[in-house]
Backbone as a printed PyTorch tensor [residue, N CA C, xyz], in Angstrom:
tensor([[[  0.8410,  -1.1850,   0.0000],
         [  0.0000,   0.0000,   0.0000],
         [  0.8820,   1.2440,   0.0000]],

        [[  0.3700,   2.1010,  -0.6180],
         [  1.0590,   3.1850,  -0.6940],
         [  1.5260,   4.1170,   0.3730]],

        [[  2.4990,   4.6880,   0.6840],
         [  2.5290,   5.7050,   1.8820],
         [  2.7830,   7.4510,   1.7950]],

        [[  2.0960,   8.2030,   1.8620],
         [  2.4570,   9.1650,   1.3130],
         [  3.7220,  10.3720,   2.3650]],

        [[  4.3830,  10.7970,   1.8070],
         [  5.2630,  11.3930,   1.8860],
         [  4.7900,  13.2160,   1.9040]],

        [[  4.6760,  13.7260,   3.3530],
         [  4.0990,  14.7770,   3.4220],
         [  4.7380,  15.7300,   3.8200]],

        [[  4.6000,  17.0240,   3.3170],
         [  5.3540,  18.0520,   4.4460],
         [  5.2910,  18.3350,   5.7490]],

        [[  6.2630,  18.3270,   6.4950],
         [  6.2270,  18.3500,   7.7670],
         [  6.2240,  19.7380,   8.5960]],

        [[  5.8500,  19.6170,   9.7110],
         [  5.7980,  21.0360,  10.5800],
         [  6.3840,  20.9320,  11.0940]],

        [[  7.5350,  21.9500,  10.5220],
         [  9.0270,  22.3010,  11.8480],
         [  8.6720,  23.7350,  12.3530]],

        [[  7.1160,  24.4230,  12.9330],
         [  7.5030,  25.4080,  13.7580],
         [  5.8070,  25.3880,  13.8430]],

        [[  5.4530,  25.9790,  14.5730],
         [  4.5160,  26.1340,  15.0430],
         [  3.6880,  27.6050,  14.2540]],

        [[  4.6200,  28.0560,  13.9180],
         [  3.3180,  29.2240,  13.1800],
         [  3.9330,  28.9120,  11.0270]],

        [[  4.5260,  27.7040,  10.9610],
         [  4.5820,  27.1560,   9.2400],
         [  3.5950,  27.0260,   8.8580]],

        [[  3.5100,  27.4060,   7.7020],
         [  2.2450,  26.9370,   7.0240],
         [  2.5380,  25.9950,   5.8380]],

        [[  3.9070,  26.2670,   5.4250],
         [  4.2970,  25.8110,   3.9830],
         [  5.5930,  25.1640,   4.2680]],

        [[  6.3620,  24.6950,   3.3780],
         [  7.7210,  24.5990,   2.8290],
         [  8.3760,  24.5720,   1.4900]],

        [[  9.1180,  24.5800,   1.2240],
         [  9.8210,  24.3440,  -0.4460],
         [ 10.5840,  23.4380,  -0.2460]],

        [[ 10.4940,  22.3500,  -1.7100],
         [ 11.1010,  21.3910,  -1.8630],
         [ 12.2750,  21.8000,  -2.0160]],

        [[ 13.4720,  21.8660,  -1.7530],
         [ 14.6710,  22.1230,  -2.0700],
         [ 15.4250,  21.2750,  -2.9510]],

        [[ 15.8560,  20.0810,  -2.4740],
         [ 16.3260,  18.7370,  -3.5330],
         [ 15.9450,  17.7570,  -2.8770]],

        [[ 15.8350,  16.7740,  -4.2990],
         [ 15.4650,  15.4960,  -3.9970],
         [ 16.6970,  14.4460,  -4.2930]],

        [[ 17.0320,  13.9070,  -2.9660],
         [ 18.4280,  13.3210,  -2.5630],
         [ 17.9850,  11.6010,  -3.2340]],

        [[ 16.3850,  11.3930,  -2.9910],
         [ 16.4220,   9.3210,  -3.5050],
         [ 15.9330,  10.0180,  -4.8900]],

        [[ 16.3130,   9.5590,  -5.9220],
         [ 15.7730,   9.2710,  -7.3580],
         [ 14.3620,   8.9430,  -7.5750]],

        [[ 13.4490,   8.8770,  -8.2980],
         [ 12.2550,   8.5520,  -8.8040],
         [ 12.5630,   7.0870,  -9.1300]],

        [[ 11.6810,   5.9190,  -7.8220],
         [ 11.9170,   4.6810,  -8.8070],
         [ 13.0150,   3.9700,  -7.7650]],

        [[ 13.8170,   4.8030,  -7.1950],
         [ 14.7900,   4.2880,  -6.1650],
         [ 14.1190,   3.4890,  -4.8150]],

        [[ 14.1930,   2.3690,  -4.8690],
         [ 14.1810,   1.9840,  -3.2350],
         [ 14.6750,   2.3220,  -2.0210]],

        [[ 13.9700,   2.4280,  -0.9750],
         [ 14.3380,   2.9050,   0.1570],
         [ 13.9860,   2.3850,   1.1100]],

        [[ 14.3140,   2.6080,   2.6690],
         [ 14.2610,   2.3480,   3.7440],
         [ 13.9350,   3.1290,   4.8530]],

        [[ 12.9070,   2.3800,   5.8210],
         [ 12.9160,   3.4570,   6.7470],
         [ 14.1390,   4.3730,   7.5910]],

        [[ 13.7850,   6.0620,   7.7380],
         [ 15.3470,   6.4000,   7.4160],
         [ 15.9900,   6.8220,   7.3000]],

        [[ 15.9210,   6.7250,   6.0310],
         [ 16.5160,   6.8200,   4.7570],
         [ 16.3140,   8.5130,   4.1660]],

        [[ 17.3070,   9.2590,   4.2840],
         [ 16.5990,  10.7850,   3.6420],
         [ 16.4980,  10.4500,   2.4490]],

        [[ 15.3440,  11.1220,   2.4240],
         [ 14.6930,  11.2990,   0.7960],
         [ 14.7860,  12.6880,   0.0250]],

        [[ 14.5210,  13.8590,   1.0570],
         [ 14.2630,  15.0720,  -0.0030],
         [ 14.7740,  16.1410,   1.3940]],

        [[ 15.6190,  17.3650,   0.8120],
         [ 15.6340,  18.5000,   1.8660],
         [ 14.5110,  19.3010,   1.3700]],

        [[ 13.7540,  20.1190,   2.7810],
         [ 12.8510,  20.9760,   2.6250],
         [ 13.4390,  22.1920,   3.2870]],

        [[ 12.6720,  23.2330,   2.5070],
         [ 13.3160,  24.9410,   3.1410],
         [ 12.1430,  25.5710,   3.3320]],

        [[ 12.8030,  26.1210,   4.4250],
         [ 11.5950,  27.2510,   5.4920],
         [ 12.1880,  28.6540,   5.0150]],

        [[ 11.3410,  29.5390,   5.8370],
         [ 11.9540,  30.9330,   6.1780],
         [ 12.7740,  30.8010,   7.3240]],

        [[ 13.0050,  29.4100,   7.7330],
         [ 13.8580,  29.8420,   8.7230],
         [ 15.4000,  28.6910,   9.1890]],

        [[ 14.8650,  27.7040,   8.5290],
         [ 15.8090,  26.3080,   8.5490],
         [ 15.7660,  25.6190,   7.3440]],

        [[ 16.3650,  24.7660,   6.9630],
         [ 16.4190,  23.8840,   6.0680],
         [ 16.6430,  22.1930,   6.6060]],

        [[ 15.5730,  21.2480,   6.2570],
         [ 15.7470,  20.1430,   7.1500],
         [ 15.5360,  18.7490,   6.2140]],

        [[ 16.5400,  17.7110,   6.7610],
         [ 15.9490,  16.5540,   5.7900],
         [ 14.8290,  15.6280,   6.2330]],

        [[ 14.2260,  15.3790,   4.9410],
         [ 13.4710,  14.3070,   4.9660],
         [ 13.4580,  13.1270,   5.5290]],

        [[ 13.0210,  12.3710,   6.0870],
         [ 13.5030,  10.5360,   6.0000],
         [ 12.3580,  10.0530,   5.9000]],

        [[ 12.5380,   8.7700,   5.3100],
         [ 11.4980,   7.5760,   5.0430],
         [ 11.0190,   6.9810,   6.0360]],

        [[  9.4700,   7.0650,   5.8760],
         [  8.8940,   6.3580,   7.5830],
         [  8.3950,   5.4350,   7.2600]],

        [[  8.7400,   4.4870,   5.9170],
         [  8.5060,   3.3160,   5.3330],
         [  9.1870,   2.8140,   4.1250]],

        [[  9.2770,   1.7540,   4.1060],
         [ 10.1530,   1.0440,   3.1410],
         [  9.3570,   1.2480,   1.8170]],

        [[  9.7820,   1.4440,   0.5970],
         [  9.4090,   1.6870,  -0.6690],
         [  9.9880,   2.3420,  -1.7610]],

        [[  9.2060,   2.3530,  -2.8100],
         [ 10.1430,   2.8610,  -4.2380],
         [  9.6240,   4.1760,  -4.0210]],

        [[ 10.2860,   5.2740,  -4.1240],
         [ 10.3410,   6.5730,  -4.5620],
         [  9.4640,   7.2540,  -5.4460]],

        [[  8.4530,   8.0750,  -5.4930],
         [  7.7990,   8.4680,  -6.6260],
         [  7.4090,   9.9940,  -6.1180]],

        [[  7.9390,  10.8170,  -6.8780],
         [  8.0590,  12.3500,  -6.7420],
         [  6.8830,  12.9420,  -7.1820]],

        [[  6.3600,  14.3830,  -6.1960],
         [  5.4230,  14.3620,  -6.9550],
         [  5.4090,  16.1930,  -6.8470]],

        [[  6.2070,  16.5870,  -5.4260],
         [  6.4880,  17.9360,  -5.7430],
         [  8.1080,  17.8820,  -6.1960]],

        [[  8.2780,  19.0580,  -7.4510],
         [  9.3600,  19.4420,  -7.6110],
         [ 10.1080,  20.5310,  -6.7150]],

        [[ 11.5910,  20.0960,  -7.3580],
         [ 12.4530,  21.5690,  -6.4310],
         [ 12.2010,  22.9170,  -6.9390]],

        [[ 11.7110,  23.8200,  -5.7640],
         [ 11.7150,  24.6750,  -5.7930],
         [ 10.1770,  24.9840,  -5.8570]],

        [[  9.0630,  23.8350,  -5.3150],
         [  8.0990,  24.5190,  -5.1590],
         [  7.3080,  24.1350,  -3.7390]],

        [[  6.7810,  25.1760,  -3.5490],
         [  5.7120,  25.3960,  -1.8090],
         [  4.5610,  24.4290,  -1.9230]],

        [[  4.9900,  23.9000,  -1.0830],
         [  3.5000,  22.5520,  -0.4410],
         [  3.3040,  23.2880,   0.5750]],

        [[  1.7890,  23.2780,   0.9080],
         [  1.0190,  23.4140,   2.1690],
         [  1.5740,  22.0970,   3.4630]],

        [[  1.7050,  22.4780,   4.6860],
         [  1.7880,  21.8140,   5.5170],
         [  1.0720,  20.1480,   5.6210]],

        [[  1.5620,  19.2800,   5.4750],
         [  0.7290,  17.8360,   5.2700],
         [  0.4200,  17.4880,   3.8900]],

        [[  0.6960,  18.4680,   3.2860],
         [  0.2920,  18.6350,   1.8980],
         [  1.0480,  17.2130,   1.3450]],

        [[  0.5780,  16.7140,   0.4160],
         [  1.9800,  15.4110,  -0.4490],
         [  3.1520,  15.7480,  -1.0860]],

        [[  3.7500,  15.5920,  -0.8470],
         [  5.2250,  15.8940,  -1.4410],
         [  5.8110,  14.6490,  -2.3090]],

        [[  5.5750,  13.6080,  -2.1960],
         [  5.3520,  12.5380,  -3.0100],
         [  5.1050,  11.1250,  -2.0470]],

        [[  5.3320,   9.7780,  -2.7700],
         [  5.0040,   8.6610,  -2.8280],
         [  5.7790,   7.5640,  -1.8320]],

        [[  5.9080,   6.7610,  -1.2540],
         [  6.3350,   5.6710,  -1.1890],
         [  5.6820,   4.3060,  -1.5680]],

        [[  6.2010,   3.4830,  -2.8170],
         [  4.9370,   2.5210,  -3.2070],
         [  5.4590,   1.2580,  -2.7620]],

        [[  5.1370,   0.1240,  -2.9040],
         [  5.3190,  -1.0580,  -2.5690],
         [  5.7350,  -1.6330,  -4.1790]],

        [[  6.7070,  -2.5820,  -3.8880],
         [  7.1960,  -2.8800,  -5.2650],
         [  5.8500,  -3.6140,  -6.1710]],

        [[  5.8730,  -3.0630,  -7.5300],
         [  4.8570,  -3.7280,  -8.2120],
         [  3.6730,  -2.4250,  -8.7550]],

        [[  3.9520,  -1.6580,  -7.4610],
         [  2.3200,  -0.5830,  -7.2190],
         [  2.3640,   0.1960,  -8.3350]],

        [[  1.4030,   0.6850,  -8.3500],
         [  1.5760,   1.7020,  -9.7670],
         [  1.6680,   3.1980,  -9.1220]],

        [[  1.7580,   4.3210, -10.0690],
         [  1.7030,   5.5450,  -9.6310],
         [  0.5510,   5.6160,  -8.7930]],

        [[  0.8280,   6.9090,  -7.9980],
         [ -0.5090,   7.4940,  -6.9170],
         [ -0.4810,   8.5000,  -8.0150]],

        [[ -1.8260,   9.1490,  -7.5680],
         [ -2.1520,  10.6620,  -8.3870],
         [ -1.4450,  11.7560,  -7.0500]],

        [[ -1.2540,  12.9250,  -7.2170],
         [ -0.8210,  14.0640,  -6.5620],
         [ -1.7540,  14.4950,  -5.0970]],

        [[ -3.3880,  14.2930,  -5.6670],
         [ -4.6030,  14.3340,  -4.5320],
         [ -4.4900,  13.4290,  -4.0000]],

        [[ -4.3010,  12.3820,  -4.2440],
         [ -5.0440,  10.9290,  -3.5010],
         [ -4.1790,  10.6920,  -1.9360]],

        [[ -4.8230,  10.7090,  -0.8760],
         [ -3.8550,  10.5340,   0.1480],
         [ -4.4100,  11.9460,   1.1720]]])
């Protein structure tokens, strides 16, 4: 089953973040973990990690603002097909 990969709240009055780079590849396996993507604030810059084992599937690019919880992309189970961007 799929796991989605969300932006996180590093402060209490965030609303957003920017993808900065994406460190696992599209398609890459991973581990719980495992950094996947740095995100940038107005005030820090912090990495990602995997809170489940799976293939990689990107769904915000670098350099753009997700809403807090918002999806930032995928973790699928080998076999799974793409998620859509909403779903989750």
């Amino acid at each position: 089953m799929a796991h989605a990969i969300r932006m996180p709240k590093l402060g209490l009055t965030m609303t957003e973040g920017t993808v900065s780079e994406w460190l696992a590849a599209p398609g890459q396996q991973v581990q719980p973990g495992d950094v996947l993507l740095l995100v940038e604030t107005d005030k820090t810059s912090v990495e990602v990690e995997a809170e489940a084992a799976g293939v990689v599937q990107q769904v915000a690019g670098p350099g753009e603002a997700i809403e807090v919880e918002g999806v930032i992309g995928w973790l699928l189970a080998p076999g799974e097909g793409p998620v859509g961007a909403d779903e989750g």
